[in-house]
Each structure stands twice: as structure tokens, then as C-alpha cells.
C-alpha positions in Angstrom: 17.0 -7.8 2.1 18.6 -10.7 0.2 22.2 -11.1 1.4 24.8 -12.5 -1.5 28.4 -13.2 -1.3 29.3 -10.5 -3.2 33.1 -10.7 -3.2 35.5 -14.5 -3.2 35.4 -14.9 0.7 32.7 -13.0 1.9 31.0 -15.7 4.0 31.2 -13.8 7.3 27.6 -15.0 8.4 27.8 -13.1 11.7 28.4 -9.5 9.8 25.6 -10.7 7.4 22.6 -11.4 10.0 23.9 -8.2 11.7 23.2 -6.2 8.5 19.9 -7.9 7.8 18.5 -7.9 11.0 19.6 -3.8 10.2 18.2 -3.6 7.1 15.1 -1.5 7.7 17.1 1.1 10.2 20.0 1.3 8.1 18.0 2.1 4.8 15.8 4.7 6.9 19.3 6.2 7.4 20.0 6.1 4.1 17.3 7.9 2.6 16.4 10.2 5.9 20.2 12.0 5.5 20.1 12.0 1.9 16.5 13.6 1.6 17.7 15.9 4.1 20.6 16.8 1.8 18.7 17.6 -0.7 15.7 19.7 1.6 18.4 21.6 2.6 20.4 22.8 -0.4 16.8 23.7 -2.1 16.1 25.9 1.3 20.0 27.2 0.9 19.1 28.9 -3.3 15.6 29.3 -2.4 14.1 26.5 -4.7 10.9 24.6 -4.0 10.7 22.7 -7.3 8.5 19.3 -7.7 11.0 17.0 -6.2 11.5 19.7 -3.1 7.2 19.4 -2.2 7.4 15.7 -3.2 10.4 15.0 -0.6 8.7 16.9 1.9 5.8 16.0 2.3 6.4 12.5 1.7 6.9 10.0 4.8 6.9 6.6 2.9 8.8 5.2 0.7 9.5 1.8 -0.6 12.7 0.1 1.0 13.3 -1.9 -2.6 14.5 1.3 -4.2 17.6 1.9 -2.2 17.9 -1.9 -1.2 21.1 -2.0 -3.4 22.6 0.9 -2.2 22.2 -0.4 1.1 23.8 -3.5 -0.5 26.7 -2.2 -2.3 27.4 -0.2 1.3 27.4 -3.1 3.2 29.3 -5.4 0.8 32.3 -2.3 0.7 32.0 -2.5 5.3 32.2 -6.4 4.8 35.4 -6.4 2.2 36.8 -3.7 4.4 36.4 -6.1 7.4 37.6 -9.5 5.8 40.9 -9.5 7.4 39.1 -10.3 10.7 39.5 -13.9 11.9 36.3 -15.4 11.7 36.6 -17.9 13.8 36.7 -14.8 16.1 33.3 -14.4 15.6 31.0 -16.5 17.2 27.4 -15.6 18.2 28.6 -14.3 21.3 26.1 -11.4 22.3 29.0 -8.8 23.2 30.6 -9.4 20.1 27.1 -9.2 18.1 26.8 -6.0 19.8 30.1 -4.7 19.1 29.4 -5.5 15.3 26.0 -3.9 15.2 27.6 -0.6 17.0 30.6 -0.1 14.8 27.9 -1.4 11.1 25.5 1.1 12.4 28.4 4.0 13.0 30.2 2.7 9.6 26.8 3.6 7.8 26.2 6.5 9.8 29.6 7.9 8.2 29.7 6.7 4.5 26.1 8.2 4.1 27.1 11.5 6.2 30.0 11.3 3.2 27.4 10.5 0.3 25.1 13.7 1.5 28.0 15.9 0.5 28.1 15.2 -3.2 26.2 16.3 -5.4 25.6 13.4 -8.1 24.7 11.2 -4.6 21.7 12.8 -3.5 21.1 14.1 -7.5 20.8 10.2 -8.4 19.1 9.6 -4.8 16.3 12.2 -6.0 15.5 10.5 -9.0 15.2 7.2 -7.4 12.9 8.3 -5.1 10.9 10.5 -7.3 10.5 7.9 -9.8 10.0 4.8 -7.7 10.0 1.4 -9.7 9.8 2.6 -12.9 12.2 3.1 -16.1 13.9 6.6 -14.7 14.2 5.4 -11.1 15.7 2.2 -12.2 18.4 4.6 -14.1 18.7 6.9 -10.6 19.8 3.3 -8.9 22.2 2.4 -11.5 23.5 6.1 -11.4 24.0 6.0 -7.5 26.2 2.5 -7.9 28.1 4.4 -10.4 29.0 6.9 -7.6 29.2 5.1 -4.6 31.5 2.3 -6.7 34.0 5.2 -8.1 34.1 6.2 -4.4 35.0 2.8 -3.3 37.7 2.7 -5.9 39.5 0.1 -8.0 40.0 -2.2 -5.2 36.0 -2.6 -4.5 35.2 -2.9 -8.4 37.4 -5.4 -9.2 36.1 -7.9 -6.8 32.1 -6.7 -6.4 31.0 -7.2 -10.2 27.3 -7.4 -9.6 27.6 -3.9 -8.3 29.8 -2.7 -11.3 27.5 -4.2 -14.0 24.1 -2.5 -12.5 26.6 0.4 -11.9 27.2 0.8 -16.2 23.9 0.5 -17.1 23.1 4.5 -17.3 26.2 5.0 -18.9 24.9 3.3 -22.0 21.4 5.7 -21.7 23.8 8.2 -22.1 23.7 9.9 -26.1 27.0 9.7 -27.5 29.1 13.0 -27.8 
């Protein structure tokens, strides 16, 4: 995980090394609850299509395909945050721990959240399926889309990175 200052101010290095040090956990959450999302509604309508046997049978995946949604999640925790003092937070181990709890619960949540619609784990499902190619790279800039229009104005007016990988489908898209 590369960690960026994604948003004027966001040089909280504590948060930062807490959601680095995370990284690997935090995008096994990620893509275990989403994949489980998507097992799920396929066992609900009684569909075992392609991506249902692919998903199921498959441990592995590469951590670089949902490296920026874990990115664009923990930018949104770390704007949502930026009204703590930082001089509050030092390397003291209790407050480390405190951080990693409430990070780890905060992720926990928003991707309990993400499970729930639709167009999440649809996007999640072509990411995976189509790992580091031309589709998947589409499925990426389709789940910024979604998580950023969840995160509202607010988060899109000060995270542009997110916002211009987050466009990028929409101009795949044919014109009505």
C-alpha cells in the first residue's frame, strides 16, 4: 500500500501507519464480505453462473485489485477524523491501539454497508473476475464511482484522485 495525502491536511502519520501496517487484513475484509455477498444472493435465485464457481472456489486473489478501494475507504475514515488534534496523537501504544480498534470497526461497517448494494459487489465481481486487465480496470473505476457517490459531495470535492479514476467508466459508457 502506497499511502498519499489525499485531501489539504491529511498528514495524520499516526492514522496512516495504522492503516498500512492494516493493509493486508483490512483488504481480506474487503473482498471476504463482498464475495460473500455475492455467494450468497446467487444461493438466494439459485444461480451458479461462471463468476459464482470462480468466487468459490477461489482462495487467492491479488491485493492490487482492490488496493484503491481500500484507499478511497481509508482516505473518507481519515477526512472524517481530521478534526482530531493531532498533537493528540503521539505513538503512544494505548492510543495506537485505540486507532487500530475503532480503523478496523470503521471498515468492518462501511464494507458491511457496501455488501448491501448491488452495483458494490456487481463492480467488486468484475474486478475480481477480470484481475489486471482492461474490464477489471473498468470494475475498479466503477466501485470509486459508488463508493465516492456514497461519500457524497463533501468527500468529492476534496479527494480528486479518487473522483478522476471514479469517471473513467463513465466515458466507456455508449451514449444514449
Amino acid at each position: 500500500m502506497y499511502v498519499f495525502d489525499e485531501f489539504e491536511g491529511d498528514d495524520n502519520k499516526v492514522l496512516k501507519d495504522i492503516q498500512h501496517d492494516l493493509y493486508s487484513n483490512s483488504v481480506s475484509i474487503i473482498y471476504s464480505k463482498l464475495k460473500d455477498s455475492y455467494l450468497k444472493s446467487c444461493d438466494i435465485v439459485s444461480v451458479k453462473n461462471d463468476a459464482y464457481h470462480f468466487l468459490y472456489s477461489n482462495k487467492f486473489f491479488d491485493h492490487r485489485i482492490l488496493q484503491d478501494v481500500h484507499d478511497l475507504i481509508a482516505a473518507y475514515y481519515r477526512l472524517c477524523k481530521s478534526n482530531i488534534n493531532l498533537s493528540l496523537l503521539t505513538d503512544d501504544k494505548i492510543t495506537i491501539e485505540f486507532f487500530k480498534n475503532d480503523w478496523n470497526n470503521f471498515l468492518i461497517y462501511e464494507v458491511d454497508k457496501m455488501s448491501r448494494c448491488p452495483d458494490v459487489v456487481q463492480a467488486f465481481v468484475i474486478v475480481v473476475t477480470n484481475p489486471n486487465n482492461d474490464t477489471g480496470m473498468l470494475g475498479e473505476s466503477m466501485l470509486a464511482y459508488h463508493l465516492i457517490d456514497r461519500y457524497g459531495t463533501w468527500f468529492a470535492n476534496v479527494c480528486k484522485r479518487f473522483v478522476r479514476k471514479s469517471t473513467s467508466w463513465l466515458n466507456s459508457l455508449p451514449n444514449p
